[in-house]
C-alpha positions in Angstrom: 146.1 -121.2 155.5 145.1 -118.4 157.6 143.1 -115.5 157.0 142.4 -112.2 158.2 140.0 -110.3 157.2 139.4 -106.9 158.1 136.2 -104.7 157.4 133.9 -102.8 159.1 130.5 -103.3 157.6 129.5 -106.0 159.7 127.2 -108.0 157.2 129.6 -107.9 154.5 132.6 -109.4 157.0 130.5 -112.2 157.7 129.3 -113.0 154.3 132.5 -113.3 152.9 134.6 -114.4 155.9 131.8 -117.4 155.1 132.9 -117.2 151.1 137.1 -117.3 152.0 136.5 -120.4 154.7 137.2 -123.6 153.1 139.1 -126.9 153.0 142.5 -125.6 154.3 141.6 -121.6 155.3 140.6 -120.4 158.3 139.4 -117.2 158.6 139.2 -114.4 161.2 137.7 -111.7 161.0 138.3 -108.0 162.3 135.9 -104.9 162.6 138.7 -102.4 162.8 142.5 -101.7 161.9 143.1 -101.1 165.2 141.5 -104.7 166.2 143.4 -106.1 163.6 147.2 -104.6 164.9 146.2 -105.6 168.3 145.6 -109.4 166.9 148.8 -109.4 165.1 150.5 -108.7 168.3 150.3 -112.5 169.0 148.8 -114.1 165.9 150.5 -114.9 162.3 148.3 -114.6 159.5 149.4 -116.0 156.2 147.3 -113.2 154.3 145.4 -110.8 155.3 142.5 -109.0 153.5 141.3 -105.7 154.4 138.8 -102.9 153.3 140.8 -99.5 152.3 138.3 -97.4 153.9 137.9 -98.0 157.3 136.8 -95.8 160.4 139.8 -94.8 162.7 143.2 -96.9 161.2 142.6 -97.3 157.4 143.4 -100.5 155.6 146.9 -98.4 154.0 147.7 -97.1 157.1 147.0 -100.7 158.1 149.7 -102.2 155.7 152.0 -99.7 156.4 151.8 -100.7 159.6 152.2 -104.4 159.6 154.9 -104.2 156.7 157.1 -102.0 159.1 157.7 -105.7 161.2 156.6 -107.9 158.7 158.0 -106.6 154.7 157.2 -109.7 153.2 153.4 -109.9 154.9 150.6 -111.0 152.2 147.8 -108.4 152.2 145.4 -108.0 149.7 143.9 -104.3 150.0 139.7 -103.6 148.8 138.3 -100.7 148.0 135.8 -98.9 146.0 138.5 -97.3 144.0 141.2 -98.0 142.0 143.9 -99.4 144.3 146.5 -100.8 142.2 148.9 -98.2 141.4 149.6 -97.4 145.3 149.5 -101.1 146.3 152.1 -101.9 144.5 154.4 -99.1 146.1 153.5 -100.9 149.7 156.1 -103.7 148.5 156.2 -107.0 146.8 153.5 -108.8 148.3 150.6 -106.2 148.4 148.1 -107.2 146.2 144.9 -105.0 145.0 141.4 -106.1 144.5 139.1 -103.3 143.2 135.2 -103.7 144.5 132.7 -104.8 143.8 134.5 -107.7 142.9 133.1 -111.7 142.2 133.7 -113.9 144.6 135.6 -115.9 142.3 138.1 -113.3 141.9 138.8 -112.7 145.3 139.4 -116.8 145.9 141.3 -117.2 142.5 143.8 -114.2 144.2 143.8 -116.0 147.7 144.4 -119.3 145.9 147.3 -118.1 143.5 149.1 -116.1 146.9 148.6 -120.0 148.9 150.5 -121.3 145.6 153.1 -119.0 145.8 153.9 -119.3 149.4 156.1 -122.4 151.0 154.3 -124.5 153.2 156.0 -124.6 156.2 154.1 -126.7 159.4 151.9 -125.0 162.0 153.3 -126.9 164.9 156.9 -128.2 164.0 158.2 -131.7 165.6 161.9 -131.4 166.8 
């Protein structure tokens, strides 16, 4: 599985860009929305993870953004207020997670979005 992660205070992307790596995720991580559109230019992303508030493109206009091309695009949106009720109105696949948040929150959401998603091979074999 592969993660982006989007957030601009620098020590808190690395701590938990560290937290979300594991077994079968990679993670990559982004300082701005703007990085993170220019990455998805030419990378695919099985969910990606970003703060609301961010400097320049915020994490909604961010969604917004990728779910114009992408509508069925994972993202799970953080932020220090209550996000759910406009998350849900991004589409079917926009998940909320309020901060702070435990650690163990954030992986049970990442793990239950892997379980619902088909796995499909990185590199197919004709």
């Amino acid at each position: 599985m592969r993660i982006l992660y989007v957030e601009d205070n620098d020590d808190l992307r690395i701590a938990m860009a560290d937290l979300l790596r594991g077994d079968d995720r990679e993670v990559v991580e982004c300082a701005s929305g703007e990085a993170a559109l220019a990455l998805l230019g030419s990378e695919q992303f099985d969910i990606i993870v970003t703060d609301v508030s961010l400097p320049g493109i915020s994490g909604t206009d961010l969604a917004r953004a990728i779910l114009r091309t992408r509508p069925l695009q994972w993202i799970v949106l953080c932020s220090g207020f209550d996000p759910q009720d406009w998350a849900s109105q991004l589409g079917p696949n926009v998940r909320a997670l309020p901060k702070p948040f435990d650690t163990e929150v954030m992986d049970a959401l990442i793990a239950e979005i892997g379980a619902s998603q088909p796995v499909t091979p990185r590199n197919p074999v004709d």
